[in-house]
C-alpha positions in Angstrom: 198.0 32.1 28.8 200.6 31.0 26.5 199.9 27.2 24.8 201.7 26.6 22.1 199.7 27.5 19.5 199.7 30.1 16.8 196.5 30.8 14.0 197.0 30.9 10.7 194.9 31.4 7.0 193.3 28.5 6.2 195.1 26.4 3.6 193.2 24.0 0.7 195.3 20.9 2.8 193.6 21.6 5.7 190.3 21.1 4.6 190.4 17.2 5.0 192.0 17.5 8.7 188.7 19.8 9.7 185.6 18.1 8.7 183.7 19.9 12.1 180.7 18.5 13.0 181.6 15.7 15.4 182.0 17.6 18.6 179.2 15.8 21.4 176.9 18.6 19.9 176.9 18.8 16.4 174.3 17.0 14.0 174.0 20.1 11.8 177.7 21.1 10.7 178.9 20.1 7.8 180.7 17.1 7.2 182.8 18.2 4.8 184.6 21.7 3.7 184.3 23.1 0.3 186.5 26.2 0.2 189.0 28.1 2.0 187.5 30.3 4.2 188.3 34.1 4.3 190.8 35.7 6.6 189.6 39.7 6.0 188.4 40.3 9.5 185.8 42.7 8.3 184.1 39.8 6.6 182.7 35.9 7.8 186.2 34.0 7.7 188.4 32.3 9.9 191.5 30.4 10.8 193.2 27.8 11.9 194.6 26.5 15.0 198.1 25.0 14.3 200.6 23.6 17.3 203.4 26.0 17.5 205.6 23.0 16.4 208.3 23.0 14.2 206.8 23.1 11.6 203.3 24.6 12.3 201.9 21.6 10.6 200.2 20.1 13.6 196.5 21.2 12.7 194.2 21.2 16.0 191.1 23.1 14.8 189.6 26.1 14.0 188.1 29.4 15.3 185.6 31.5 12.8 183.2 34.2 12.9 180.5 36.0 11.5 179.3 39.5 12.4 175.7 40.4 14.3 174.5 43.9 14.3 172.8 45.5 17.4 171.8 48.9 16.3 170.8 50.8 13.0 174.5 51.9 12.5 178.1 50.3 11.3 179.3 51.0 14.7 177.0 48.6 16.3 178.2 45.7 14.6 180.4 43.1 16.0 181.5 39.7 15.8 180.1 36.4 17.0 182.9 33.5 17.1 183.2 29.8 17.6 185.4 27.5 17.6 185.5 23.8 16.2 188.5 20.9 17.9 189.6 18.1 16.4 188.7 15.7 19.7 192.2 14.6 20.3 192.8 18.3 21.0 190.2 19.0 23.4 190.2 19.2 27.1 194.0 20.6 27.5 193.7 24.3 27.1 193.9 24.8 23.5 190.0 26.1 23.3 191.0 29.1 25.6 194.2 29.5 23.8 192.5 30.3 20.6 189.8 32.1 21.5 191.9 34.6 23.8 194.4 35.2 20.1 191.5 35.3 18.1 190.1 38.2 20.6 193.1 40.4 20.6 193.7 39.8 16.7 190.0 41.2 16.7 190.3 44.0 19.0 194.4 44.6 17.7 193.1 44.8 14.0 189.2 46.1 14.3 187.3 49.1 15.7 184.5 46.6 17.0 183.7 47.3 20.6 182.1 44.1 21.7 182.7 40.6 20.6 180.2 37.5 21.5 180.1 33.7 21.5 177.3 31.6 21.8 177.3 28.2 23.4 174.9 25.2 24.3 173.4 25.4 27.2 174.8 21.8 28.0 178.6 22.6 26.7 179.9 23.4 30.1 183.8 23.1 29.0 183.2 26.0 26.5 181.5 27.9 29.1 184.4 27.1 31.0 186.7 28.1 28.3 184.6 31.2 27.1 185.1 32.3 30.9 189.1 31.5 31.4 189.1 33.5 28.1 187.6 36.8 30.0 183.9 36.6 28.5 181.1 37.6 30.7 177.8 35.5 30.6 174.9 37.8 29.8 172.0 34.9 30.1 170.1 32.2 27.9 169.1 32.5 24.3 165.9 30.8 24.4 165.3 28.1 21.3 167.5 30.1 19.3 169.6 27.0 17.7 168.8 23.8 16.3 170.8 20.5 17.3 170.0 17.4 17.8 166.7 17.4 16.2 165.5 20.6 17.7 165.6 23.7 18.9 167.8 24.1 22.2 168.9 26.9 24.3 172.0 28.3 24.5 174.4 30.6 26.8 174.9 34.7 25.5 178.8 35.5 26.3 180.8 38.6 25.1 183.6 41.0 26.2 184.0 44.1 25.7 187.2 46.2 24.5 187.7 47.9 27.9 187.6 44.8 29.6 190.0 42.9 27.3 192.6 46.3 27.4 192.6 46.1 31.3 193.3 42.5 31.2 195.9 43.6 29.3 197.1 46.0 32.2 
């Protein structure tokens, strides 16, 4: 898969372009941005998705993440991502773009063996996208986020390093 799109630190500019919030599911998210933030993949952060234009300047949306931890130990600890598109960027390819770099930066940069996303149960492009991307469904999360006034269901996805090194083969 190779869109033309590159990700890149977060700059104080880009705050205006990225409000989030306004996808067909979001009532929660806020509205505005107030900082930049951080790009230390051992830590909550994220980035941006820029067009590979030019200039680089062409500001499409944004993939973060956060880290859950299944065990008692470091080494069960792994990231949970999303992604947020400005609308005029959605529907062409761009999701999966970003979500397969932001998986091998992960995987390239991390000793994490497993990384998830978690989608609405109704948000079948991002299921579509989550899948075109490599990740494996693993079943419903039951009430565990709130939108649109309450709690709804969502859809458990991950991939594993193995599997992301033998699509690599």
């Amino acid at each position: 898969m190779s869109l033309p799109i590159t990700l890149r630190p977060f700059t104080a500019e880009d705050l205006r372009l990225l409000p989030g919030g306004d996808s067909p599911f979001d009532d929660w998210g806020p509205k505005t941005r107030a900082e930049v933030p951080s790009t230390a993949l051992d830590r909550p952060g994220g980035l941006v998705i820029a067009a590979a234009d030019a200039t680089g300047d062409d500001v499409l949306g944004d993939v973060g993440w956060h880290f859950v931890q299944w065990g008692p130990n470091s080494a069960s600890r792994n990231p949970m991502i999303g992604i947020w598109l400005r609308p005029e960027a959605r529907g062409r390819g761009i999701g999966t773009a970003a979500q397969v770099a932001l998986v091998d930066l992960l995987f390239r940069h991390t000793n994490v063996n497993r990384i998830e996303a978690h989608t609405d149960v109704e948000n079948h492009a991002e299921q579509r996208s989550l899948e075109k991307a490599g990740f494996t469904a693993e079943g419903v999360v039951r009430g565990g986020q709130w939108r649109d006034g309450d709690f709804r269901d969502g859809v458990l996805y991950s991939i594993l390093r193995s599997e992301w090194r033998a699509s690599r083969d």
